[in-house]
C-alpha positions as CSV (number, residue, x, y, z in Angstrom):
1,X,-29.7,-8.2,19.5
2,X,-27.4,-10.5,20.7
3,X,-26.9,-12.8,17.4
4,X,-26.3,-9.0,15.8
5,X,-23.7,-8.4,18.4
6,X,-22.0,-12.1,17.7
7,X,-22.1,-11.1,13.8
8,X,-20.5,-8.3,14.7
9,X,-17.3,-9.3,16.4
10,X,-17.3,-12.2,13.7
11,X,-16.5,-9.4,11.0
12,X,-14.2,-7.6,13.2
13,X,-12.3,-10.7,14.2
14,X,-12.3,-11.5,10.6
15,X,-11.0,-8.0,9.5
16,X,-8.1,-8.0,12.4
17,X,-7.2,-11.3,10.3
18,X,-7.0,-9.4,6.5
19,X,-5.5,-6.2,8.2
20,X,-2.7,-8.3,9.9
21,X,-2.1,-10.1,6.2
22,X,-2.3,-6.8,5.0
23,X,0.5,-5.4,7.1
24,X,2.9,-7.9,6.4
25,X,2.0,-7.5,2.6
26,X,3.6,-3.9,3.3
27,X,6.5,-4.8,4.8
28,X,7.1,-7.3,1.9
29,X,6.5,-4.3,-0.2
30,X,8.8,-2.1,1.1
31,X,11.7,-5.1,1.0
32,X,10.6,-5.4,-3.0
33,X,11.2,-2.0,-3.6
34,X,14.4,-1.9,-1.6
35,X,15.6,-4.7,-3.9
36,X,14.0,-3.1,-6.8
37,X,12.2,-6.3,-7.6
38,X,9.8,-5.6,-10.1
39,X,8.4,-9.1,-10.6
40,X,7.4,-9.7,-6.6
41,X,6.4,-6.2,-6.2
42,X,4.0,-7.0,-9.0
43,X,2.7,-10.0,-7.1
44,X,2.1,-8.6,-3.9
45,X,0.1,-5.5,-5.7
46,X,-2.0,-8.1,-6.6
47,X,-2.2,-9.8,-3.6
48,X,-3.3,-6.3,-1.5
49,X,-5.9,-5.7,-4.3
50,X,-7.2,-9.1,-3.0
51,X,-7.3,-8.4,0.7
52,X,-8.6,-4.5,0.2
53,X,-11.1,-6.2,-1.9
54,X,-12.1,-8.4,1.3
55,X,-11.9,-5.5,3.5
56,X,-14.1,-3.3,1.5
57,X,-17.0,-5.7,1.7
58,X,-16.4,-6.6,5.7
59,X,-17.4,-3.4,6.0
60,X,-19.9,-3.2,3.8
61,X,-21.6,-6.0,5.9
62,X,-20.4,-4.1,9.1
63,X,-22.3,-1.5,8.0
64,X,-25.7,-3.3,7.4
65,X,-25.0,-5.2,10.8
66,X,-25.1,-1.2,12.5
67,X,-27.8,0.1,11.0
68,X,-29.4,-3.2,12.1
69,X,-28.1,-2.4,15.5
70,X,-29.2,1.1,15.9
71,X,-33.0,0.3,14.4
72,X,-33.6,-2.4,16.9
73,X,-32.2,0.3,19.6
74,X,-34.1,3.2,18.0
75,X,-31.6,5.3,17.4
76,X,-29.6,6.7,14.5
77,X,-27.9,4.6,12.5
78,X,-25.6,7.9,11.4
79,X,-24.2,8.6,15.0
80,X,-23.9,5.1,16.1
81,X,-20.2,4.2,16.1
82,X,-19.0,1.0,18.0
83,X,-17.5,2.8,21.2
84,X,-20.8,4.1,21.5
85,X,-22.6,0.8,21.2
86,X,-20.3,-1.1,23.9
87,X,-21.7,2.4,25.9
88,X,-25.1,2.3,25.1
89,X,-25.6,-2.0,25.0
90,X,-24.3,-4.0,28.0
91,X,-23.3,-7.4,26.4
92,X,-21.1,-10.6,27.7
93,X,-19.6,-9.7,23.9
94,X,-18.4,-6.2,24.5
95,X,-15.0,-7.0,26.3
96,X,-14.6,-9.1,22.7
97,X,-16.0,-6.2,20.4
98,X,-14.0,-3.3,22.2
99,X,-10.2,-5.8,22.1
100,X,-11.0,-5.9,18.6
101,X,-11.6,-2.4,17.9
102,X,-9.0,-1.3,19.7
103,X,-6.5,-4.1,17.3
104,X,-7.9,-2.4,14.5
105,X,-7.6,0.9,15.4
106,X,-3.5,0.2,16.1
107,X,-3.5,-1.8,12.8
108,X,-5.0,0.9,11.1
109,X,-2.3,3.0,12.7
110,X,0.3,0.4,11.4
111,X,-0.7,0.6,7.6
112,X,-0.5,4.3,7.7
113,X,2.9,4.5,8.4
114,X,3.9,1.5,6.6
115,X,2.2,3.3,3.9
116,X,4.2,6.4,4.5
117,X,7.4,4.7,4.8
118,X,6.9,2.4,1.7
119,X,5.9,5.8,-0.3
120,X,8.6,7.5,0.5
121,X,11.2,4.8,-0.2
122,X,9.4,5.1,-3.6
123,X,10.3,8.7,-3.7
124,X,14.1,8.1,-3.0
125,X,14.6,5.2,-5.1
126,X,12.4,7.3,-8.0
127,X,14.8,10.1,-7.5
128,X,18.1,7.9,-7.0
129,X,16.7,6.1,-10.4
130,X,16.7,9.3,-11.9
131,X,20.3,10.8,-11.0
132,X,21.4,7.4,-12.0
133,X,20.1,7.9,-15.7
134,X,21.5,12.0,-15.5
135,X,25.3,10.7,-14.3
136,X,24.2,7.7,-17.2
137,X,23.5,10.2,-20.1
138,X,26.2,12.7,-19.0
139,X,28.8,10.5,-19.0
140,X,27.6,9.4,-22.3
141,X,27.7,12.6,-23.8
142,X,31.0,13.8,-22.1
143,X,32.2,10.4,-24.0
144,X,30.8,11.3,-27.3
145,X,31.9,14.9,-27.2
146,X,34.6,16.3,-29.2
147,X,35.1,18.8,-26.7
148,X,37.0,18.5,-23.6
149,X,37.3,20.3,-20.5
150,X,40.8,22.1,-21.3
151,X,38.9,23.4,-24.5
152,X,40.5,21.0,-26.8
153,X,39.0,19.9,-29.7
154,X,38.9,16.1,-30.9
155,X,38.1,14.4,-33.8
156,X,35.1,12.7,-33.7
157,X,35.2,8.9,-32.8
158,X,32.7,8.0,-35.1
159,X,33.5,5.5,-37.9
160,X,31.6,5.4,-41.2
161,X,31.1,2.3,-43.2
162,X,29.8,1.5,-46.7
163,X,27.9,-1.2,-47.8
164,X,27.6,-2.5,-51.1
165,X,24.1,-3.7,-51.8
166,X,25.1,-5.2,-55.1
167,X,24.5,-8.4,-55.5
């Protein structure tokens, strides 16, 4: 049980690691959209597929490693979460295991609202984008208009051109 245990705390050391990467892969995120660089953001989309990628199979193995865990304590594995186990199993480990579920849990905290904050700087910058292109194309139009405001009329401002394909 104990060599379970030390696997254990190995994957959740390993996953505080990823999640603190992780985090600062957000804020470097949110700075790329600020700046509305496309290139980096790119990079760094990559770079969190990686790590999720990572963390999706440290749990995977965290998940073997508790079913492990709750067969050898003949229980089951279904309602055997980790605050239970440092309940249930007295182990020189669990000060360890509990620190690092409790890091987790606050990092896990931390990525939802960095999530949050970096999807709604998308949402402004999506809908700044867009007024941008309205004022853009309005002004555009107002320029190419033969109409003005005092209910004038202009001629157009568009020149013609012939050209002679003759050769």
């Amino acid at each position: 049980m104990s060599s379970l245990l030390k696997r254990l705390l190995n994957i959740m050391e390993k996953k505080v690691g990823l999640y603190n990467k992780f985090i600062l892969l957000l804020q470097e995120e949110w700075n790329c959209i600020a700046e509305y660089s496309i290139e980096a953001l790119e990079a760094i989309i990559h770079k969190k597929d990686d790590l999720v990628s990572q963390l999706q199979a440290l749990e995977i193995e965290r998940t073997r490693i508790m079913k492990k865990v709750a067969n050898g304590l003949k229980i089951s594995h279904g309602g055997l979460t980790l605050k239970n186990l440092l309940k249930i199993q007295k182990n020189p480990i669990n000060p360890r295991l509990a620190q690092s579920r409790k890091n987790l849990l606050i990092q896990i905290q931390a990525v939802n609202n960095l999530n949050g904050s970096v999807r709604d700087l998308m949402d402004q910058s999506s809908l700044s984008f867009r007024k941008s292109l309205v004022h853009l194309h309005s002004v555009g139009a107002t320029a190419s208009s033969p109409y003005h405001s005092n209910g004038q009329i202009e001629k157009a401002k568009i020149y013609s051109r012939m050209v002679s394909v003759d050769v």
